[in-house]
N, C-alpha and C positions, 0 to 999 in steps of 0.2 A: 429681128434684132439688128440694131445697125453696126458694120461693123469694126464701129472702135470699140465697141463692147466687149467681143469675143478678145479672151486670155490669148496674147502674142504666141504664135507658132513660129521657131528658129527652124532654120532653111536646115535640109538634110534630116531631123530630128528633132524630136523631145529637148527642153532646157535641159535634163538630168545627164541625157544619151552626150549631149555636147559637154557638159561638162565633165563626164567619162574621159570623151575623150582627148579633151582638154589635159585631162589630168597624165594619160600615157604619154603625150606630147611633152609632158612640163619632165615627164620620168626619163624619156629619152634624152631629152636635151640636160639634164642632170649628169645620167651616164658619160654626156659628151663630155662637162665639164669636170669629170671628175677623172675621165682618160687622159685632159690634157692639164690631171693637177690642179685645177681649179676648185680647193674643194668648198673653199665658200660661197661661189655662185653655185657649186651643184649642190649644194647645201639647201642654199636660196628656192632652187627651183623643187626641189621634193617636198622642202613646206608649201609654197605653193600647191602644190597638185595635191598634199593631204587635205587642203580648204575644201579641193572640189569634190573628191571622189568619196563613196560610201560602200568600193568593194572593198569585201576584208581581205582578200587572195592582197589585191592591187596593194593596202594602207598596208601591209604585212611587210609587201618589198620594199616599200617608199620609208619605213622606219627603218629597217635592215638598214638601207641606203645610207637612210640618214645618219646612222651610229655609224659607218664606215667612215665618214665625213668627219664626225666629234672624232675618232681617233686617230685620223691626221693632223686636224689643228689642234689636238692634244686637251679637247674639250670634252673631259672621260666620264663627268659626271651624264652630260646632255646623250656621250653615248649612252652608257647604262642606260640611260633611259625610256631613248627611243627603240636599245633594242628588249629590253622589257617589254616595250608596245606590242613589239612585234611577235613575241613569245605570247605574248596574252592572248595572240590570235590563232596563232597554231604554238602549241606546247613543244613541236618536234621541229622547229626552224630551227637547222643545223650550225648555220648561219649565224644567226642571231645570239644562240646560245654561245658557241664562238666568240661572237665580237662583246658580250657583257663581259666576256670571263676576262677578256684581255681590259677591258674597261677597268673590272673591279681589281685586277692584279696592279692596273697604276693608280686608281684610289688607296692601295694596302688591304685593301680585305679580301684576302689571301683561299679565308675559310669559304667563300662565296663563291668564288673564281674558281677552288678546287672543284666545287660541288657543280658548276655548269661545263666543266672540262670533264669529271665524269658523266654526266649524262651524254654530250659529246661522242666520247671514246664506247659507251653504250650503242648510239647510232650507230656509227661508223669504225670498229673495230680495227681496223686495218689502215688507218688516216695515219699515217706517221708525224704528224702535224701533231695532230693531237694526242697521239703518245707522250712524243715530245715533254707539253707545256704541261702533263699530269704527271711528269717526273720532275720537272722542273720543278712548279708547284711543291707538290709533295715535300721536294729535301728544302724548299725556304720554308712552308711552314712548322716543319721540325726543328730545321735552326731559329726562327721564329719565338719557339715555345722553350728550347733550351735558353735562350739571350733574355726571355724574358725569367725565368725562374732564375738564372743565376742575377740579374739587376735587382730581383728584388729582395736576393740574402743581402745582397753588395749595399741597398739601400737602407737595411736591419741593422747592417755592421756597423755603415758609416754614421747614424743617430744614437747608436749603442758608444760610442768612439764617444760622441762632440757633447751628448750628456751625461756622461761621466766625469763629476767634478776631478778625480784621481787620474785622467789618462796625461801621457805624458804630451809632451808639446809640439813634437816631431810628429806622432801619432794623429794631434788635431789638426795639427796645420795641413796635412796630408788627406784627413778626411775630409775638411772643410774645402777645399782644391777638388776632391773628386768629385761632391756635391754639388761643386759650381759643373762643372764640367760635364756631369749627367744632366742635370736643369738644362741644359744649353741643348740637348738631345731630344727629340719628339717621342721617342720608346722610352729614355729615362726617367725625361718629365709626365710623361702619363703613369708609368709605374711607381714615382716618387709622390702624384698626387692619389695615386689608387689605394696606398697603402699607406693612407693619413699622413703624408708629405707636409701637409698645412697643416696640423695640429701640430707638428712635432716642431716644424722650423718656429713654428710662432713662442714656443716654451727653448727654444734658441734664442731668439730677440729678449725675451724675459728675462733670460741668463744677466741683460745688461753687460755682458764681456762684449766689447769696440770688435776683436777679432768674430765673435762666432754670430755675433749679429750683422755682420757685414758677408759674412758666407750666407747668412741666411736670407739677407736683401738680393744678393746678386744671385742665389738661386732661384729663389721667386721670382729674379725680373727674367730669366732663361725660360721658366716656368710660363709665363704670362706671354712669352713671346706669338705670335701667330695663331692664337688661342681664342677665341671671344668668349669661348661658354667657362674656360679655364680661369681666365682673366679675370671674368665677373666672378666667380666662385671666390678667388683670392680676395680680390677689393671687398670683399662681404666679410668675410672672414677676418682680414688685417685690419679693414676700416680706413677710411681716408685720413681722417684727422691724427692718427696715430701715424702715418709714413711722412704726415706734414709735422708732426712733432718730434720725428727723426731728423728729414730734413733739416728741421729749425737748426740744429744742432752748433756749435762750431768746427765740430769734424769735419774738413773738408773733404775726405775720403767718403765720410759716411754719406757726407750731403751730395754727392755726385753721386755714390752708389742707390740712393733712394730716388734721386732726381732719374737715371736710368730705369728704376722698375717704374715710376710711375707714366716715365715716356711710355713702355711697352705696352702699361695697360693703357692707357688713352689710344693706340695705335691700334690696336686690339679691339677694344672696345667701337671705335669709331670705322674700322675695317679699312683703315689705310696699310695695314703691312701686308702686302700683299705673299707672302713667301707659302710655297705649297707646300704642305707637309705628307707625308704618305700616311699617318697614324688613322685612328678611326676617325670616322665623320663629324666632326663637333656637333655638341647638342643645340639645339636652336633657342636664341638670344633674343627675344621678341623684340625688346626696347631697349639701348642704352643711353638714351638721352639723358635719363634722371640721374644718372651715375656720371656720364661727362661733365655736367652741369652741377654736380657737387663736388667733384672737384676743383673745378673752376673757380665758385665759390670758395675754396678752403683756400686756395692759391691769391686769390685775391687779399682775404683775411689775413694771409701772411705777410703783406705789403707792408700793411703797417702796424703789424706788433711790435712792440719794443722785446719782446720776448725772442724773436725767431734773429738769430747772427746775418751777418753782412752776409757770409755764402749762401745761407737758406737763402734767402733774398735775392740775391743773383740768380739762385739756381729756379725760384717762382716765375722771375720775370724768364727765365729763356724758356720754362714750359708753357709760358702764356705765348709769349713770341712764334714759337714753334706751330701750336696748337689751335692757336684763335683766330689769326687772317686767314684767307683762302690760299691755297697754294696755286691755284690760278683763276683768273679771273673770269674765266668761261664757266665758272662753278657759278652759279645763280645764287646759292641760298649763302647768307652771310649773319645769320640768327646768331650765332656764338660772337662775331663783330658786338652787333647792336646789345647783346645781353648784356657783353663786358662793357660797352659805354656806359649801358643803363645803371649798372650796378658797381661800376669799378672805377670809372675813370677818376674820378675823384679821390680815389684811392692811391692811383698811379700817378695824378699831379703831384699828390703828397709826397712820396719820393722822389721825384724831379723837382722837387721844391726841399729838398733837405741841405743846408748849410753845415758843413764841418765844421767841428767848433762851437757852434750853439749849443748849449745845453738840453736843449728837445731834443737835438739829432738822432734819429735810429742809428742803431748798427749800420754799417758800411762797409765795401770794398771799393779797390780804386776803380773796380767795372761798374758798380750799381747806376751812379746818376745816366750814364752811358744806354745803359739796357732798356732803362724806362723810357728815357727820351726815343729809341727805338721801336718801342711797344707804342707809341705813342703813335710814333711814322707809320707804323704798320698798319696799325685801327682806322686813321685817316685816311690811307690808302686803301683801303679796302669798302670804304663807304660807298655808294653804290647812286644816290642822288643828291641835291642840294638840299632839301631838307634833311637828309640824315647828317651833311656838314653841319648846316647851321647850328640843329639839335649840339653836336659837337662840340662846338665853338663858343656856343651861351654856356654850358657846362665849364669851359675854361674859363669865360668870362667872368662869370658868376664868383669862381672861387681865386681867381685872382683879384676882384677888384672888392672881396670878400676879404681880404688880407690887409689892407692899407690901412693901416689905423696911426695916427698923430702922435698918440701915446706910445705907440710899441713900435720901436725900430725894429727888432728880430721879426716882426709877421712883414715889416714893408722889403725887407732883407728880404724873405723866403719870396713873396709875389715876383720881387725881378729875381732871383734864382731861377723859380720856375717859368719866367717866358723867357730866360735864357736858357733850359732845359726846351722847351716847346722849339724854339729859334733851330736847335740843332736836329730837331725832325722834319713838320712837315711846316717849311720854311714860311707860305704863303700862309698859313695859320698866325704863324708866331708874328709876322710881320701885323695881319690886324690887330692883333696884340700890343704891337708896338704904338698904335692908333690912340691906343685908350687913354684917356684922360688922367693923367698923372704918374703915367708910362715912366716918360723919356725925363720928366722935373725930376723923377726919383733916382733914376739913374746918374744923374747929375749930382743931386745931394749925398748922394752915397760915394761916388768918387771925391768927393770934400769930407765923407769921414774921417775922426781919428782911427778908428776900430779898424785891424787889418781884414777881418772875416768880412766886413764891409764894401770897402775897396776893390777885393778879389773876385766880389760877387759882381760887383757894376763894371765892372774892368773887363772881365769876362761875359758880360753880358751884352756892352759896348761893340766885344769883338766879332760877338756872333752876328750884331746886325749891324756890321760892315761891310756894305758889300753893294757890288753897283745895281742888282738886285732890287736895292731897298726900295722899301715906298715912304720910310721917312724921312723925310727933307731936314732934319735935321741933323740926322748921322750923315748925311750925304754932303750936306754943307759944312759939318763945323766937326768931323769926326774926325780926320788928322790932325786938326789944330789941338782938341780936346786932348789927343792920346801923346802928342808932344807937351804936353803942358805934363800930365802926370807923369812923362819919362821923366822930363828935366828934374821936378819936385821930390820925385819919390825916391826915398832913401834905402825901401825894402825891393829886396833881390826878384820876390816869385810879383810881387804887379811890375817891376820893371821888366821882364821878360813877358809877361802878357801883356802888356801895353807896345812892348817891341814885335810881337807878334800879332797885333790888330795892326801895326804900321805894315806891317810887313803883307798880309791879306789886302789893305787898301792899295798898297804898293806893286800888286802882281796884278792890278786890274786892266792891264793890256795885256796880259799872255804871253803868249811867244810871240809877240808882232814886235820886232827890236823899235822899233821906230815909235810906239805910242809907252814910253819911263813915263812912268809916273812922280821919281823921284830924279833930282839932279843927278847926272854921271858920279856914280863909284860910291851913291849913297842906299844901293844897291847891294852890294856887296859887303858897306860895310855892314847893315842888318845881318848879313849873311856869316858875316866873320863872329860878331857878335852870339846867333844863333849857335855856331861852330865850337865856340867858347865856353857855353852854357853846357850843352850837351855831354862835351866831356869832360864837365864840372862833377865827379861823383859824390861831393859833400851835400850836392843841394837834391832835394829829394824827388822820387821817381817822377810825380806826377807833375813838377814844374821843370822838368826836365825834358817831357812828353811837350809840354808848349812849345819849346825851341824846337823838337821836332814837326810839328805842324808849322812854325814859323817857314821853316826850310822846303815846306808843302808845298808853299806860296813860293816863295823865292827861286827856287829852283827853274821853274817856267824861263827866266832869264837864265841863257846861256854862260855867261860867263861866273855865274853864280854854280851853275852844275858843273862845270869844269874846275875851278875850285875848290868845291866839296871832295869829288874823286878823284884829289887830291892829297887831300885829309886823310889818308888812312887811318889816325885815329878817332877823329869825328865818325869814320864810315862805320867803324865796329863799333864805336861807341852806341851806335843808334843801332847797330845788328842785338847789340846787347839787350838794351832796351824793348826789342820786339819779342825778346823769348823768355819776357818776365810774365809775372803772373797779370799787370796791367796791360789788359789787350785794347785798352783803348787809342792805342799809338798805333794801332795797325794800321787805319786805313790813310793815317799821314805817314807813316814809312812807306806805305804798298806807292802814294802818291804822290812821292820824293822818288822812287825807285824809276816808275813810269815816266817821272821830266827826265833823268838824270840819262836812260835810256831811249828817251823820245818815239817810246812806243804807245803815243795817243793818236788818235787818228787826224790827220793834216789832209783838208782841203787840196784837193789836184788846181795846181794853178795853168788855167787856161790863157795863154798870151795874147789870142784876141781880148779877150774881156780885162787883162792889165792895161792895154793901149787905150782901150776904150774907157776906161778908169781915170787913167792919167789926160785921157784929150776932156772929160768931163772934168777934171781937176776934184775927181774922189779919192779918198785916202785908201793906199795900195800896201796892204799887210808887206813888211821887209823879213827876208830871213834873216836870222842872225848868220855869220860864217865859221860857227862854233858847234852850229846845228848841221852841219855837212856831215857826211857818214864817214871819212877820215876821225874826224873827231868823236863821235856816236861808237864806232868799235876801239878806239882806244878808252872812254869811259866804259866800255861794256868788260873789257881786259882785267882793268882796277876795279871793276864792281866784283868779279869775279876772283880775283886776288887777295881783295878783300874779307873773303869769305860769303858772299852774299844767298848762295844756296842753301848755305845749313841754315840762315835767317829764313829767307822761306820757306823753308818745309818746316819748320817750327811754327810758323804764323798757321800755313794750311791746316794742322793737326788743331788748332784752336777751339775747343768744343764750345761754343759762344754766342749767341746772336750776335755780338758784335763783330762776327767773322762774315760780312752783309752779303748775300750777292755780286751787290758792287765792288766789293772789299775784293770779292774772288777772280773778279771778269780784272780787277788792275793788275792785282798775284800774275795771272793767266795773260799779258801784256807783257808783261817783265818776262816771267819765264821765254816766251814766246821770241823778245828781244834777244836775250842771251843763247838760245838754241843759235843762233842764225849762221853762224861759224861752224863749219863740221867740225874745227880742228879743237872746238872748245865743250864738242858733246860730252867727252869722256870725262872731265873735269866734272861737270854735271851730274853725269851719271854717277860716278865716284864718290861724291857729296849726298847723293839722297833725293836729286832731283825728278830721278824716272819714276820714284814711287811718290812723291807727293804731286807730281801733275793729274795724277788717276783722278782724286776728288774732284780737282777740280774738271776734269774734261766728263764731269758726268753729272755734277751739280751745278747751278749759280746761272746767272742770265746766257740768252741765246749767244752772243757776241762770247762772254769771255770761255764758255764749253768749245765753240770752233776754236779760239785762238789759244788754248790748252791742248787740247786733237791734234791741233795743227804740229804743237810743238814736243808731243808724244810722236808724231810720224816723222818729224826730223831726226828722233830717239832711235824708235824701231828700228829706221831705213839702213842705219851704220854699225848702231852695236848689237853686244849679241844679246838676244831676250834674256836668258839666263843671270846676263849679272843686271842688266838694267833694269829689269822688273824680275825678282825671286820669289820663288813659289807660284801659290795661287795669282798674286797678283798679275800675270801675264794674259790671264785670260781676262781680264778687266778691260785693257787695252784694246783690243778685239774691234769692241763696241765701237767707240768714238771713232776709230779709224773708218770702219765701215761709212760712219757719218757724214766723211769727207767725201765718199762717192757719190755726189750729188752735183750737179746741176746748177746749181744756184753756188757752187764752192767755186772757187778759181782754179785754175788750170795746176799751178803749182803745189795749190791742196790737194789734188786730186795724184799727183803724180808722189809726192811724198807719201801720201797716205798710200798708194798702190805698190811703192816702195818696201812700209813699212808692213804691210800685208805677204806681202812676195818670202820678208826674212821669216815674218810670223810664221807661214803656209810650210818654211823647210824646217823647223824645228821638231816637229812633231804629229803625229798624227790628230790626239787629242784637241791641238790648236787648229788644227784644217777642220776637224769636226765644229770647232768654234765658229769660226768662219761661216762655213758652211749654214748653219743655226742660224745666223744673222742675217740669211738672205743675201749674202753679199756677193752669190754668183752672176746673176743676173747684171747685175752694176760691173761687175767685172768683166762680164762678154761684150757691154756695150762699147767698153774702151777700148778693148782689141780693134775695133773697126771704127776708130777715130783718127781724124785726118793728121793731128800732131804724132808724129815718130817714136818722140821718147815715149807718149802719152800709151800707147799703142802695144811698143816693147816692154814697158813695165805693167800692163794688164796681161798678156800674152806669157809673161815670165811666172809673174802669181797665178793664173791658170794653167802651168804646166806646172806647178805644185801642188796646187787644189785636186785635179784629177789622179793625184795618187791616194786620194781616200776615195772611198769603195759607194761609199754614199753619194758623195760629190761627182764620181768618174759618175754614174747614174744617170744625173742630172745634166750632168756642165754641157758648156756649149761644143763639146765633141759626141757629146752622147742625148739624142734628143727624145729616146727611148721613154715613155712613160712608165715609172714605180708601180709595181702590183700593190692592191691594196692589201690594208692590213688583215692577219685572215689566212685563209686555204689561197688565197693565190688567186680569185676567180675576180673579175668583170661587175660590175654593181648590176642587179640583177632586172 
C-alpha cells in the first residue's frame, strides 16, 4: 500500500491521546487565567478543552471550572448549568453542588439552593461554609413564604377595597396607590398575577371610573415590566385594540398612562428591557413577532382616525418613534422599518399633511405635525440601501403629486403642508420633493391667497426650503425678495412673523464669520428686535410665538444680536416660559438660541500658517466677531443664569417626547456644559435642579453630547457635596458617566475633573466606593497614578487612597495585587 494511504499518525500518540492532552493543557492555562481574574478567557479556554476531551473525571472538572467562571461574571444561569453537567457526572461533586446552589440563590430559587446546600452539609458535616449558607437559606425562605402569604391577603384586600361601589375615597385612593406600588415589585406582581390579578383589574377598567382605571393601567404596566411570558399573558387578555381605545381617549393622564403600559409590553415583548429580576424563571415565549406587529398595526390605524384625540395621536407617533427604527445601526435587521413603510407611511404623510383649520383636519396638538415629521426622519434614516430609498420616496411621490387637483384648493393646501412636513426631517428627501413638477408654481399661488390657512401653509413652507442647502434655484434666487414682498403686503401678525423668520434663516447664512452679513449693517438686529417683540407679545398665541423663537435660532449666530437678547431680561423669560409649556416643539430653537448665545458650538482651531496662506492666496479668512471673546461669553453666561435659565432646562430635559431628539439633548448638554465652567456659578446650578437633570442626559443622546454632559456632572461632583447635588438614589447614577471620562481618547482636563469628581464620590460613602469599584474603574484609576502630568497623578492617587478603604476594592487595587478566592469553599479551580 502506498504510503499516502495509511490514516496519518500524530508524533508522540494517537489523534485522541493528543487531544487529551491538549485538553489538560487548555485546563491549566484556564486555572492561570482565572488566578489572575481573567475569568473570561479561563472561561474561553475550559470550553475549549471540553470540544477535545471524552474523559468524564477530566469534562467533570472543566464544567466545575466553568460555573466558577459564570459566577464571577455574574452569568448564574450558564453557572447552574455547567455545574449540573458536572453533577450528572458524579452525583457527589461537592464542588459543583456548591456552586449551583449559590447560582440558583442569585436566580431566587431559594427551594433549590436549599436542597443542594443540604446534600452539601450531607457530604461534608463539618464545612462551616456550608453550614453557614443552610442557615442563611433556611431564615430567607421562611421570610420568603411569610412576604408571600401576607401580599396575597394585602392583594384580597386591596380588590375587596377598589370593587366595592360603597368604599369611601380616602380608602380607594389608598388602595389604588398600593396596587400601583406592588405591580412595580417582582414578588407583588407575580402574586398579584397568581391570584387572578388580570381578571380583576380588568372588571376595574370596566368600572369606567378615570380614577380606578388608571390605577389599573399603571398597575398592569408595573405588571408587564421585564416580563415576556407576563407581558404576553396581559396583551392576550386586555387585547390590543382596547389599550388603543383607551389611549384614543382625551384624557391626557389616561393617554400617557396606557402609552406607558404599552411601551413596557413592546419592551417586554421584544426583549429590550434588560433589568434582572430574581423572581421565578419566566416561561418561554416562542414568538412575539405576531404580537409586536399587531400592534404596530393598531398604532398605525390610530394615525388617521378621526375618532382617536390629538394626545392619542401624539402619544401613537412617539410609540412608533421609540419602537420602529433601530437603535443602532450595527443592528442588521430593520423588518419593523420596511413593514411601517410598506404599510403605514402613507398613513404618516396624512398627518404631516394635516392643515388647522380645514374642515377634514383630524384632532391635533401643537406637538403632532412635529412627531410625524420626526417619524418620518427616523424611517429614512434607518433605510439600509438605495432601493429601500427610492421605494420611500415613489410612496411620497405618489401621494403628493396624488393630491393636486385644479378644482380643490384644500388637497393642493395639504400636498405643500406636507413637503413642508417632509422639509423638516430628512431634508434631502424633501428637497427632491421640491423638484417635482408644480412644487414651487403652487407655493407661489398660495402665497397670493386670500385664505389665511393658505398663506401660512406656503409661508411656512417657503421657510423650510430656505436655506443654502437648497437644490432649488428658485428659493435660492428669488426667496428673500419673495418673503420681503409678503412682509411689506401682509397685514396679518402670525405670516408677518414667519415671513420675518424665513428672513431671518436666509440672513444667518454666514454663521459666526462677522465678515460674510448677509443683510446691510443693524438690519440684523433689527429682525432681532422685532423677533424680541413678538415673543413677549402674550396676546398672540403659543405656536406663532414659537416662530419668533426659531427666528432668534438664526439670528443669534451674530454676535451683537446675542448680546442684545441677554439683555432682554424679559424676552429671555419670556422664551424660558415658552419652553416649559406643553408645546415642545420650541425646544430644539431654544436649546439653539441657548448654544449661540453661550457659544458652546464647536469652533474650528485657527491655525496662522494656513490664515497667511489664505490671505497670500487672496481666500476669504472666517473673522471673529469681538463680542465672541470670552469676556463677553461669561458675562452672557452670568444673565443667562440670572435669568433663570436652569429651571428652563431641566424642564425641557424631563420632556417625555420624541421631539426631545438626541440632537435636542447633545445642544441641552452644550449649554449646561457652557454654564458649569465657572466654579463660582456651580452652586447656583446645583441649587436650581441642574445636578439632577444632567444625569439623562450624560447617559442617553449622541456620543458627543453624553461626554459633554459627564463632563459637566464632573465639574458638579468635583466641588459640591453629593448629597445636595444629586439626593437619593440618583448619586449613584453619576458614578457611570464619570467612570467614562477615564479614557484615553477624553482630554486631559476631562480626565482630571472626572477623577476629581470620583475622589469626592469615593469619600462619601462606602456603598459609592462599591459603585465605583463595579464599574471597573480601578484599573483606569491605577493608570493615572503613573502619569507624567502632576495634577493628573495627585487627583488619581487621591481617589485611590479612598477606594482602598472598601474591603473589595483594597483586594484588588493597585496596592494590593493579591488574586480574589473563588467563589466557593475557598479553593483553586481544580
Amino acid at each position: 500500500m502506498a504510503w499516502w494511504l495509511h490514516p496519518p499518525r500524530w508524533e508522540g500518540g494517537t489523534e485522541s491521546e493528543m487531544a487529551e492532552a491538549e485538553a489538560v493543557q487548555l485546563k491549566e492555562e484556564g486555572n492561570r487565567h482565572f488566578q489572575l481574574q481573567d475569568y473570561k478567557a479561563a472561561a474561553k479556554s475550559y470550553s475549549q478543552a471540553l470540544k477535545l476531551t471524552k474523559d468524564k473525571a477530566l469534562l467533570a472538572t472543566l464544567y466545575r471550572n466553568r460555573a466558577a467562571c459564570g459566577l464571577r461574571t455574574e452569568s448564574y444561569v450558564q453557572a447552574a448549568s455547567d455545574a449540573s453537567r458536572a453533577i450528572d457526572i458524579n452525583s457527589s461533586d461537592i464542588k459543583a453542588l456548591y456552586r449551583r446552589c449559590q447560582a440558583l440563590e442569585h436566580l431566587g430559587k431559594l427551594d433549590l439552593a436549599f436542597k443542594d446546600v443540604q446534600r452539601c452539609v450531607t457530604l461534608e458535616p463539618r464545612n462551616q461554609s456550608f453550614q453557614e449558607t443552610l442557615r442563611r437559606l433556611n431564615t430567607s425562605i421562611q421570610e420568603k413564604l411569610r412576604v408571600q402569604f401576607s401580599t396575597d391577603s394585602r392583594v384580597h384586600k386591596m380588590f375587596e377595597i377598589l370593587l366595592d361601589e360603597n368604599s369611601e375615597a380616602d380608602k380607594l385612593e389608598k388602595a389604588a396607590n398600593n396596587l400601583i406600588v406592588l405591580g412595580r415589585e417582582e414578588a407583588g406582581a407575580e402574586r398579584i398575577f397568581q391570584n387572578n390579578g388580570v381578571a380583576l383589574l380588568l372588571q376595574l377598567v370596566n368600572t369606567k371610573r378615570p380614577e380606578l382605571v388608571l390605577a389599573a393601567v399603571r398597575t398592569l404596566s408595573g405588571m408587564c415590566s421585564g416580563h415576556q411570558a407576563r407581558a404576553t399573558a396581559i396583551l392576550h387578555a386586555v387585547r390590543t385594540e382596547r389599550l388603543c381605545s383607551l389611549m384614543a381617549l382625551e384624557d391626557e393622564e389616561m393617554s400617557l398612562a396606557v402609552c406607558n403600559l404599552l411601551q413596557a409590553i413592546i419592551e417586554s415583548l421584544s426583549g429590550e428591557d434588560k433589568r434582572e429580576h430574581r423572581g421565578e424563571e419566566e416561561a418561554l415565549v416562542l414568538d412575539t413577532k405576531k404580537d409586536l406587529k399587531q400592534i404596530t398595526s393598531h398604532l398605525l390605524d390610530m394615525l388617521v382616525s378621526k375618532k382617536v384625540s390629538g394626545q392619542g395621536r401624539d402619544q401613537a407617533l412617539n410609540l412608533l418613534n421609540k419602537n420602529i427604527p433601530r437603535k443602532h445601526l450595527a443592528i442588521h435587521d430593520n423588518s419593523r422599518t420596511i413593514y411601517v413603510v410598506d404599510n403605514g407611511l402613507r398613513k404618516i404623510l396624512k398627518v404631516v399633511g394635516q392643515v388647522p383649520g380645514l374642515p377634514s383636519c383630524l384632532p391635533l396638538t401643537d406637538n403632532t405635525l412635529m412627531l410625524a415629521s420626526i417619524l418620518i426622519n427616523k424611517l429614512y434614516d434607518d433605510l439600509r440601501c438605495d432601493p429601500e430609498r427610492d421605494h420611500f420616496r415613489k410612496i411620497c411621490e405618489e401621494y403628493i403629486t396624488g393630491k393636486f387637483d385644479p378644482q380643490d384648493m384644500d388637497k393642493n393646501v395639504i400636498a405643500i403642508q406636507t413637503v413642508s412636513g417632509i422639509l423638516q426631517g430628512p431634508f434631502d428627501l424633501g428637497n427632491q420633493l421640491l423638484g417635482l413638477k408644480g412644487v414651487m408654481e403652487m407655493m407661489v399661488a398660495l402665497c397670493g391667497s386670500e385664505r389665511e390657512a393658505d398663506q401660512l401653509v406656503a409661508v411656512e413652507a417657503l421657510i423650510h426650503a430656505s436655506t443654502k442647502l437648497s437644490r432649488a434655484t428658485f428659493i435660492i434666487t428669488n426667496g428673500v425678495s419673495l418673503l420681503k414682498e409678503i412682509y411689506k403686503t401682509t397685514k396679518n401678525e402670525r405670516i408677518k412673523i414667519r415671513t420675518l423668520v424665513g428672513l431671518c434663516k436666509l440672513g444667518s447664512a454666514g454663521g459666526t464669520d462677522y465678515s460674510l452679513r448677509q443683510f446691510a449693517e443693524g438690519s440684523t438686529e433689527k429682525l432681532a428686535k422685532q423677533c424680541r417683540k413678538w415673543l413677549c407679545n402674550e396676546s398672540i398665541d403659543t405656536r406663532t410665538r414659537r416662530w419668533a423663537a426659531e427666528g432668534l435660532a438664526y439670528l443669534t449666530l451674530d454676535a451683537d444680536v446675542k448680546d442684545d437678547f441677554v439683555q432682554d431680561i424679559p424676552a429671555l423669560q419670556a422664551m424660558f416660559e415658552l419652553a416649559k409649556t406643553a408645546d415642545k416643539t420650541i425646544l430644539y430653537s431654544v436649546a439653539t438660541t441657548l448654544v449661540n448665545c453661550t457659544n458652546s458650538y464647536d469652533v474650528k482651531e485657527v491655525i496662522p500658517e494656513l490664515v497667511q496662506l489664505a490671505k497670500f492666496s487672496k481666500q476669504h479668512v472666517p473673522e471673529e466677531h469681538p463680542k465672541d471673546k470670552k469676556d463677553f461669553i461669561d458675562m452672557r453666561v452670568k444673565r443667562l443664569l440670572k435669568a433663570g435659565v436652569i429651571s428652563a432646562l431641566a424642564c425641557m430635559v424631563k420632556a417625555d417626547s420624541s421631539i426631545l431628539t438626541n440632537q435636542t439633548k447633545e445642544l441641552l448638554a452644550r449649554v449646561f456644559l457652557a454654564l458649569c465652567d465657572n466654579p463660582k456659578d456651580r452652586g447656583t446650578i446645583v441649587a436650581q435642579g441642574g445636578g439632577k437633570a444632567l444625569i439623562p442626559l450624560a447617559l442617553e443622546g449622541t456620543d458627543v453630547g453624553k461626554v459633554k454632559a459627564a463632563h459637566a456632572l464632573a465639574k458638579i461632583a468635583a466641588v459640591s457635596n453629593p448629597d445636595t447635588a444629586f439626593p437619593g438614589e440618583r448619586v449613584y447614577e453619576v458614578v457611570r458617566p464619570l467612570v467614562r471620562l477615564l479614557d484615553t481618547q477624553r482630554d486631559g482636563i476631562q480626565n482630571y475633573e472626572a477623577l476629581l469628581g470620583l475622589t469626592n464620590l469615593s469619600g462619601r460613602s462606602d456603598k459609592l466606593r462599591q459603585k465605583i469599584f463595579k464599574e471597573k474603574a480601578l484599573p483606569d484609576i491605577e493608570n493615572y497614578m503613573f502619569e507624567n502630568h502632576d495634577q493628573l497623578r495627585q487627583a488619581a492617587t487621591e481617589c485611590m487612597c479612598n477606594m482602598v478603604l472598601n474591603k473589595e476594592a483594597g483586594q484588588v487595587g493597585a496596592f494590593f495585587s493579591v488574586p480574589m478566592p473563588p467563589i466557593g469553599t475557598g479553593e483553586v479551580p481544580g
